[in-house]
PDB file with one MODEL, atoms N, CA, C and O in Angstrom:
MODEL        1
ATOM      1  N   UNK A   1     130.622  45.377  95.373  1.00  0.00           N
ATOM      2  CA  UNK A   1     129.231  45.609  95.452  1.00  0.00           C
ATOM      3  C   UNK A   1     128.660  45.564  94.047  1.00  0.00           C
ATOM      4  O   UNK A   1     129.447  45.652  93.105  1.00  0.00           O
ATOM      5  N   UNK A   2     127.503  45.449  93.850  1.00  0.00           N
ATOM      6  CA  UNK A   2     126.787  44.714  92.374  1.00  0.00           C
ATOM      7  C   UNK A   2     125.413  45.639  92.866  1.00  0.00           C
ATOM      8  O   UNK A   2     124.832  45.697  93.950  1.00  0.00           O
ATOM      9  N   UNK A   3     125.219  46.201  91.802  1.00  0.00           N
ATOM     10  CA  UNK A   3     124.220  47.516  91.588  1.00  0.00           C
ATOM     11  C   UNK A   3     123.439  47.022  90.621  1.00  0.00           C
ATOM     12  O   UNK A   3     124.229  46.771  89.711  1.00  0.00           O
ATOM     13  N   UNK A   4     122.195  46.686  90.218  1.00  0.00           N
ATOM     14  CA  UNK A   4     121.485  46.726  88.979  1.00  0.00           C
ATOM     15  C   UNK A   4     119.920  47.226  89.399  1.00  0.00           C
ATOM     16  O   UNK A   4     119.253  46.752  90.318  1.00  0.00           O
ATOM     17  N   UNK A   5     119.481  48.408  88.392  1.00  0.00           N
ATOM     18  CA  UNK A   5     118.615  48.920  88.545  1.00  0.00           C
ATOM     19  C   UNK A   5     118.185  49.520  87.131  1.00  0.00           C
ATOM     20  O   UNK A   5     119.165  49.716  86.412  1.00  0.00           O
ATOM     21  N   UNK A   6     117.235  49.784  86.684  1.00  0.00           N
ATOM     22  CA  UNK A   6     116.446  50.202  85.401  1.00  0.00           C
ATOM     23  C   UNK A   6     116.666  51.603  84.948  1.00  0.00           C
ATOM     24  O   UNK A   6     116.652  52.495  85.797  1.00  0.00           O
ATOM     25  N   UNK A   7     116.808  51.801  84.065  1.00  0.00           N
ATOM     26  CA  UNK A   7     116.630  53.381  83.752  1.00  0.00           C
ATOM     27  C   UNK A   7     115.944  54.098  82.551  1.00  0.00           C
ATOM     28  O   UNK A   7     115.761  53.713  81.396  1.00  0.00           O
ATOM     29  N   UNK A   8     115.689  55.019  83.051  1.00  0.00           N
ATOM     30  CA  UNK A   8     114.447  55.495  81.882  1.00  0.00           C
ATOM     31  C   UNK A   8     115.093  55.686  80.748  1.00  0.00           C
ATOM     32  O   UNK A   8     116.293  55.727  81.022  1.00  0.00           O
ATOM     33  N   UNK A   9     114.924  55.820  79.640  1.00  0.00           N
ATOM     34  CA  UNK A   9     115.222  56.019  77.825  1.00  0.00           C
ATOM     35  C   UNK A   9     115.869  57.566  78.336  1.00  0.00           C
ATOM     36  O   UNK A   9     117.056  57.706  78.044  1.00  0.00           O
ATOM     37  N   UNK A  10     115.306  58.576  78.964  1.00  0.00           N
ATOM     38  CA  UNK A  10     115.792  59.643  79.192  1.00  0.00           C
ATOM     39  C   UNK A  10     116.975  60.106  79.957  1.00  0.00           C
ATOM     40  O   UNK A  10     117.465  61.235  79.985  1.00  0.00           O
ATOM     41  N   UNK A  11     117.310  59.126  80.513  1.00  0.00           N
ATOM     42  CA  UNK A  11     118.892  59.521  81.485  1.00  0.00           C
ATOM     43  C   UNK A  11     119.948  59.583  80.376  1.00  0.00           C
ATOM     44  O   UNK A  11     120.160  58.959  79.336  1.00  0.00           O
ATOM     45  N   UNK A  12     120.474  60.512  80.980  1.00  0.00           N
ATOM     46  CA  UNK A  12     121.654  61.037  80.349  1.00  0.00           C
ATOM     47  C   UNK A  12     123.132  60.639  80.747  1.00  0.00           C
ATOM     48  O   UNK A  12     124.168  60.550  80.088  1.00  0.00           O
ATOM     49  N   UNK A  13     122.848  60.447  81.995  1.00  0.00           N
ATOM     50  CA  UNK A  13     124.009  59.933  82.768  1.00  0.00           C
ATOM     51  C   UNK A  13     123.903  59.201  84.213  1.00  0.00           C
ATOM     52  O   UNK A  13     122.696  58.992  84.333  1.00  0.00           O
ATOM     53  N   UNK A  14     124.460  58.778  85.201  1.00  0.00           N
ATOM     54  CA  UNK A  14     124.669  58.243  86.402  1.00  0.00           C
ATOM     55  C   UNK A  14     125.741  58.726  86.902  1.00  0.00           C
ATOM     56  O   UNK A  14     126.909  58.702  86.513  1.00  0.00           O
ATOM     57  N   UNK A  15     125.224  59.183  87.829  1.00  0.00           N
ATOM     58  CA  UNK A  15     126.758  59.859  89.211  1.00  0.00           C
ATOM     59  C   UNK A  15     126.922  59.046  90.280  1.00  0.00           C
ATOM     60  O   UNK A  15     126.054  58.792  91.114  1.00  0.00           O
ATOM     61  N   UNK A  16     128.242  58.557  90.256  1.00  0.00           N
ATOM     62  CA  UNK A  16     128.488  57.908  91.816  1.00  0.00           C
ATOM     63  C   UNK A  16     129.360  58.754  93.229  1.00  0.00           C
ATOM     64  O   UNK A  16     130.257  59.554  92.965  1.00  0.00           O
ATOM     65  N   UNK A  17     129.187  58.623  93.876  1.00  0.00           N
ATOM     66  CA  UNK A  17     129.687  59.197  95.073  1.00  0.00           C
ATOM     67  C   UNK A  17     131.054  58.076  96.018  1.00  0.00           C
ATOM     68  O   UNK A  17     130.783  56.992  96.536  1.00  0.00           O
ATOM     69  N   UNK A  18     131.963  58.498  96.016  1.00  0.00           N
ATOM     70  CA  UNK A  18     132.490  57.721  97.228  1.00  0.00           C
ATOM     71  C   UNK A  18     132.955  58.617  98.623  1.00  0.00           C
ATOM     72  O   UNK A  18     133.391  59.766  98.559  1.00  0.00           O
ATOM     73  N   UNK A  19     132.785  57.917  99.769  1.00  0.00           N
ATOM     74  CA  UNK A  19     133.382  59.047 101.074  1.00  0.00           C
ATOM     75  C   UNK A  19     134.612  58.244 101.245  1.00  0.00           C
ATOM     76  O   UNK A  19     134.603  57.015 101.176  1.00  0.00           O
ATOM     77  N   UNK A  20     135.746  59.002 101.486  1.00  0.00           N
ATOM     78  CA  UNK A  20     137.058  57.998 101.969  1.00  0.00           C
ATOM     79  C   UNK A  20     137.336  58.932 103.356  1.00  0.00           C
ATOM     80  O   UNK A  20     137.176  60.137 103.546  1.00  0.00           O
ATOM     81  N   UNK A  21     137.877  57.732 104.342  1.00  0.00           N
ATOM     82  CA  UNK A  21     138.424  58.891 105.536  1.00  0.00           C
ATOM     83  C   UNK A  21     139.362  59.759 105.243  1.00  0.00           C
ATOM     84  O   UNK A  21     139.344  60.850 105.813  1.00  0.00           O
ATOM     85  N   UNK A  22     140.240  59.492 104.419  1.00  0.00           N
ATOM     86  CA  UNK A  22     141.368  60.261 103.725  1.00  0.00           C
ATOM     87  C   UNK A  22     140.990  60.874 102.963  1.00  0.00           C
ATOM     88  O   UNK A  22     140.720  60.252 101.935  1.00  0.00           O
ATOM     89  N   UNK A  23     140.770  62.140 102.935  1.00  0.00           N
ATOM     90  CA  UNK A  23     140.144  62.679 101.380  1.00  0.00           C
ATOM     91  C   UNK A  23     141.303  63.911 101.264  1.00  0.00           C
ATOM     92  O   UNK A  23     140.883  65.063 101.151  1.00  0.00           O
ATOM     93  N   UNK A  24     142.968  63.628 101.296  1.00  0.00           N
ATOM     94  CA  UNK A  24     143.954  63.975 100.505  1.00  0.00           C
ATOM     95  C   UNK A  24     143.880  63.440  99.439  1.00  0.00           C
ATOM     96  O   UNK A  24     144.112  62.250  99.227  1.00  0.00           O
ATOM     97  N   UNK A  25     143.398  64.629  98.283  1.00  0.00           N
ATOM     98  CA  UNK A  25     144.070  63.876  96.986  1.00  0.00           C
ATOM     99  C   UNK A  25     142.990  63.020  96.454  1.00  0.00           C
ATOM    100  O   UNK A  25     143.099  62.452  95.367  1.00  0.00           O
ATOM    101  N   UNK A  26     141.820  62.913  97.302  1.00  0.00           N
ATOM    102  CA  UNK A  26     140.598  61.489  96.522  1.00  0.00           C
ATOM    103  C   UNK A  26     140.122  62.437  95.833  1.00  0.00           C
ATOM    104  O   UNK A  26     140.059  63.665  95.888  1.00  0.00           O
ATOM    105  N   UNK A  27     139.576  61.030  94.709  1.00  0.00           N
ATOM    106  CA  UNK A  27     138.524  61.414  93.411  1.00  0.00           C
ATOM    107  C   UNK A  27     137.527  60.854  93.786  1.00  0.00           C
ATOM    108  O   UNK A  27     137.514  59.637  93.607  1.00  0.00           O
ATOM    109  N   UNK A  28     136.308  61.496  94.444  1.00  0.00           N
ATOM    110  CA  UNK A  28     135.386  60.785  94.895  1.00  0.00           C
ATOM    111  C   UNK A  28     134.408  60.772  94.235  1.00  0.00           C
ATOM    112  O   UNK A  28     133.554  59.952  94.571  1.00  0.00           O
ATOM    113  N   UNK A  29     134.090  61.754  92.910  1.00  0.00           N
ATOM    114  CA  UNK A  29     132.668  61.888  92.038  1.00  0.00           C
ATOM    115  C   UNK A  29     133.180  60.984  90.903  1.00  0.00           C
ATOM    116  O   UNK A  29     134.344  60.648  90.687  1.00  0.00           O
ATOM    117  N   UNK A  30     131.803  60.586  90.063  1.00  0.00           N
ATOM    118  CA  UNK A  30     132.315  59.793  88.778  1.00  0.00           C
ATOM    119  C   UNK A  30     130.731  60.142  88.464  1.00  0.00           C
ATOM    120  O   UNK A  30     129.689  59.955  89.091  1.00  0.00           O
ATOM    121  N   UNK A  31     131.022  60.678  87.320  1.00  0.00           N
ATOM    122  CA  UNK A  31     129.414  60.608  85.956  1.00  0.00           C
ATOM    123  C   UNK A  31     129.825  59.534  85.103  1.00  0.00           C
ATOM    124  O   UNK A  31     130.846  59.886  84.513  1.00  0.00           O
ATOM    125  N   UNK A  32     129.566  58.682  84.868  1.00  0.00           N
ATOM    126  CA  UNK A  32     128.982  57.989  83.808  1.00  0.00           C
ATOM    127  C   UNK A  32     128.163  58.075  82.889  1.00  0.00           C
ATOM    128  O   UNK A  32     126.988  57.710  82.858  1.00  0.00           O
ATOM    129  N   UNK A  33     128.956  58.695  81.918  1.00  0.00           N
ATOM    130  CA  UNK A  33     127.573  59.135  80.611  1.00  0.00           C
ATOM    131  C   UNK A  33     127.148  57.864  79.985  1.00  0.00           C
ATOM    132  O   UNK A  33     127.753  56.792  79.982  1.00  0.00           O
ATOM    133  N   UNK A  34     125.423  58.313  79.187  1.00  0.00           N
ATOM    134  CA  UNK A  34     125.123  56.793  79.046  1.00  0.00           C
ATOM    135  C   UNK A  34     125.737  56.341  77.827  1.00  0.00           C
ATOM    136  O   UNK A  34     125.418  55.198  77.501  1.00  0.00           O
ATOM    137  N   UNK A  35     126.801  57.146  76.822  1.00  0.00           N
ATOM    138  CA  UNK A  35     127.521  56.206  76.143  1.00  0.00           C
ATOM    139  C   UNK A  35     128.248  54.625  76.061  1.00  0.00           C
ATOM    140  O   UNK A  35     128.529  53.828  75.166  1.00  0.00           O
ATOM    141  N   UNK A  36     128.374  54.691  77.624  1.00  0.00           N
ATOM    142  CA  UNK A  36     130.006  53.806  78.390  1.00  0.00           C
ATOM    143  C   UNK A  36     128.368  52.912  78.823  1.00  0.00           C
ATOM    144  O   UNK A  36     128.736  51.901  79.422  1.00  0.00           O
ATOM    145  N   UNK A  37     127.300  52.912  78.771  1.00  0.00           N
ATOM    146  CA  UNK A  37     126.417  51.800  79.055  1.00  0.00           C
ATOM    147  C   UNK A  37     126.477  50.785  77.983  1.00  0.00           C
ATOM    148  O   UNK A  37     126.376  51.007  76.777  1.00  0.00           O
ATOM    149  N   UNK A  38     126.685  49.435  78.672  1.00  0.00           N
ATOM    150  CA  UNK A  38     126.229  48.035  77.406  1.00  0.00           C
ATOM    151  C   UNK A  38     125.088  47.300  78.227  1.00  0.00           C
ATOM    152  O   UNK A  38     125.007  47.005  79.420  1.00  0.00           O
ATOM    153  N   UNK A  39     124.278  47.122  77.202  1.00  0.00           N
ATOM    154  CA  UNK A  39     123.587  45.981  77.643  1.00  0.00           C
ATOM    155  C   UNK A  39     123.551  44.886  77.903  1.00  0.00           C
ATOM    156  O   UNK A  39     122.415  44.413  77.862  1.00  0.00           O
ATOM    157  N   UNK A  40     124.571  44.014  78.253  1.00  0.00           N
ATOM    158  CA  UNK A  40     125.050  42.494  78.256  1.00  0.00           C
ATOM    159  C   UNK A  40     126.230  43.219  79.169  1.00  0.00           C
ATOM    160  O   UNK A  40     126.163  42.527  80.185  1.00  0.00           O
ATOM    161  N   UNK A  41     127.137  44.073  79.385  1.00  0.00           N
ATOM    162  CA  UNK A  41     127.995  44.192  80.287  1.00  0.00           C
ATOM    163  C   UNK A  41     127.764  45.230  80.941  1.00  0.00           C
ATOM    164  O   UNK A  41     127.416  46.273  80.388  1.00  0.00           O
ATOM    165  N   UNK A  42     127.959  45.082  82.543  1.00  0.00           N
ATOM    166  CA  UNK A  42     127.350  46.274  83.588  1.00  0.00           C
ATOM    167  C   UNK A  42     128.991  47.080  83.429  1.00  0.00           C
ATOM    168  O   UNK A  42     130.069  46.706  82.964  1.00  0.00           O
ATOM    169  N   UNK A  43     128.510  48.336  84.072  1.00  0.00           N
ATOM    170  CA  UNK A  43     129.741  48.926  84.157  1.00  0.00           C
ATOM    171  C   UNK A  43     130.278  48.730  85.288  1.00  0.00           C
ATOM    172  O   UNK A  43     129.757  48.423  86.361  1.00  0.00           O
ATOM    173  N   UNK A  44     131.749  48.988  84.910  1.00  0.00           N
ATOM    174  CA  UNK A  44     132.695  48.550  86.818  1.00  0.00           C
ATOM    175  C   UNK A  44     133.376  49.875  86.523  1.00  0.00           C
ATOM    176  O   UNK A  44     133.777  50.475  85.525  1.00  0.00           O
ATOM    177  N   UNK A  45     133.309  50.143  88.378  1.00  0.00           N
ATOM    178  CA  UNK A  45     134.619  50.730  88.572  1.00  0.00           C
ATOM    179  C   UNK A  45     135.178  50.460  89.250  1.00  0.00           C
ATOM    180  O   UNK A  45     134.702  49.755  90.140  1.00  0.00           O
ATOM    181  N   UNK A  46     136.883  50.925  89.293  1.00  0.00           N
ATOM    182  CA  UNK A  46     138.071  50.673  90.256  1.00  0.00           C
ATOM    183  C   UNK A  46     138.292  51.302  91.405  1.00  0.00           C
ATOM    184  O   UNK A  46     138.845  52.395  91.285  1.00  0.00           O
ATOM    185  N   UNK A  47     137.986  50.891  92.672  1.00  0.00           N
ATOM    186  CA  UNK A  47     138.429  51.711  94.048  1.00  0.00           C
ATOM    187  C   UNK A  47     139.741  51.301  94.338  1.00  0.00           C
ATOM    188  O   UNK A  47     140.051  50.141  94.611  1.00  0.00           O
ATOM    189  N   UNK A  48     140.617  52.391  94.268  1.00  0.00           N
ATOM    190  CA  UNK A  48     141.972  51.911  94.541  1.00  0.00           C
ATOM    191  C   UNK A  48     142.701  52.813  96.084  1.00  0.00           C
ATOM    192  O   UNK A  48     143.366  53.661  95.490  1.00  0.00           O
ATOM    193  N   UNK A  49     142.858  52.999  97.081  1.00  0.00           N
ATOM    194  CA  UNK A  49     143.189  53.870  97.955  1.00  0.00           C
ATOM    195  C   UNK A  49     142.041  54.581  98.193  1.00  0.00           C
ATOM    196  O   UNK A  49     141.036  54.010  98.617  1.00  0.00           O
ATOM    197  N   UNK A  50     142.079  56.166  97.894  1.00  0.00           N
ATOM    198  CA  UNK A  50     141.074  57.055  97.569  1.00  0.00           C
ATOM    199  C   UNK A  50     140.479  57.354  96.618  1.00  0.00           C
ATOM    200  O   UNK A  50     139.687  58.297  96.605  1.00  0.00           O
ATOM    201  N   UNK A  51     140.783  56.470  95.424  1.00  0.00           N
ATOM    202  CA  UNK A  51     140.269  57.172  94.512  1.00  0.00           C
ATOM    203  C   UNK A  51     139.758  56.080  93.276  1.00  0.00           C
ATOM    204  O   UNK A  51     140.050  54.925  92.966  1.00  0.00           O
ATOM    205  N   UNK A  52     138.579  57.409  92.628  1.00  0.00           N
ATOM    206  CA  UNK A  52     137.506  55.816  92.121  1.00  0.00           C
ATOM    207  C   UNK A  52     137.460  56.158  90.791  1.00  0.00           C
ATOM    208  O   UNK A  52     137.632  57.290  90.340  1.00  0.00           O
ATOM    209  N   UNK A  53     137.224  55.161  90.178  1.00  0.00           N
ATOM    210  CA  UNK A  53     138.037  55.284  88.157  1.00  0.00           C
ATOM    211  C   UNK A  53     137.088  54.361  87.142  1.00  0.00           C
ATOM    212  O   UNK A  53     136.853  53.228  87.563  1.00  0.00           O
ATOM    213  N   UNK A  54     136.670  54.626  86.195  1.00  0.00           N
ATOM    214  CA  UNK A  54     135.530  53.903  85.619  1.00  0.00           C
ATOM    215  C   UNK A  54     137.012  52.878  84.928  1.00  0.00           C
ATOM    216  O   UNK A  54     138.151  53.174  84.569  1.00  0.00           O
ATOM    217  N   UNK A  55     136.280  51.692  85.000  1.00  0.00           N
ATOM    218  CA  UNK A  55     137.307  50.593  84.023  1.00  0.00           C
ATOM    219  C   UNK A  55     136.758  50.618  82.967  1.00  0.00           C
ATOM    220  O   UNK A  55     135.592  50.806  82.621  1.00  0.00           O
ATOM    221  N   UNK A  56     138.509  50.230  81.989  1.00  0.00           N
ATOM    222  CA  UNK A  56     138.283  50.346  80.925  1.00  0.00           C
ATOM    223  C   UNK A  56     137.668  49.304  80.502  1.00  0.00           C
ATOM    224  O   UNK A  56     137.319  49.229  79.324  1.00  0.00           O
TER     225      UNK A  56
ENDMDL
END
């Protein structure tokens, strides 16, 4: 899935959510502080099983 949307000078961060039917053991929250933002590269993350991981 491919997300692009604007954000004000003032955000501090972005939170994602995932639901898994299995939620033994899932990492389902992720903040993204706006450090890990580039402008020419969007951020990805990794869904692997249950659980969701900002790439490096």
């Amino acid at each position: 899935m491919k997300l692009s949307a604007p954000m004000p000078d003032d955000v501090q961060a972005v939170g994602v959510a995932g639901f898994f039917r299995d939620q033994g053991g899932a990492e389902w929250q992720l903040v993204i502080p706006k450090s890990h933002w580039k402008k020419t590269d969007p951020v990805k993350l990794i869904v692997t099983g249950n659980r969701m991981e900002l790439m490096p």
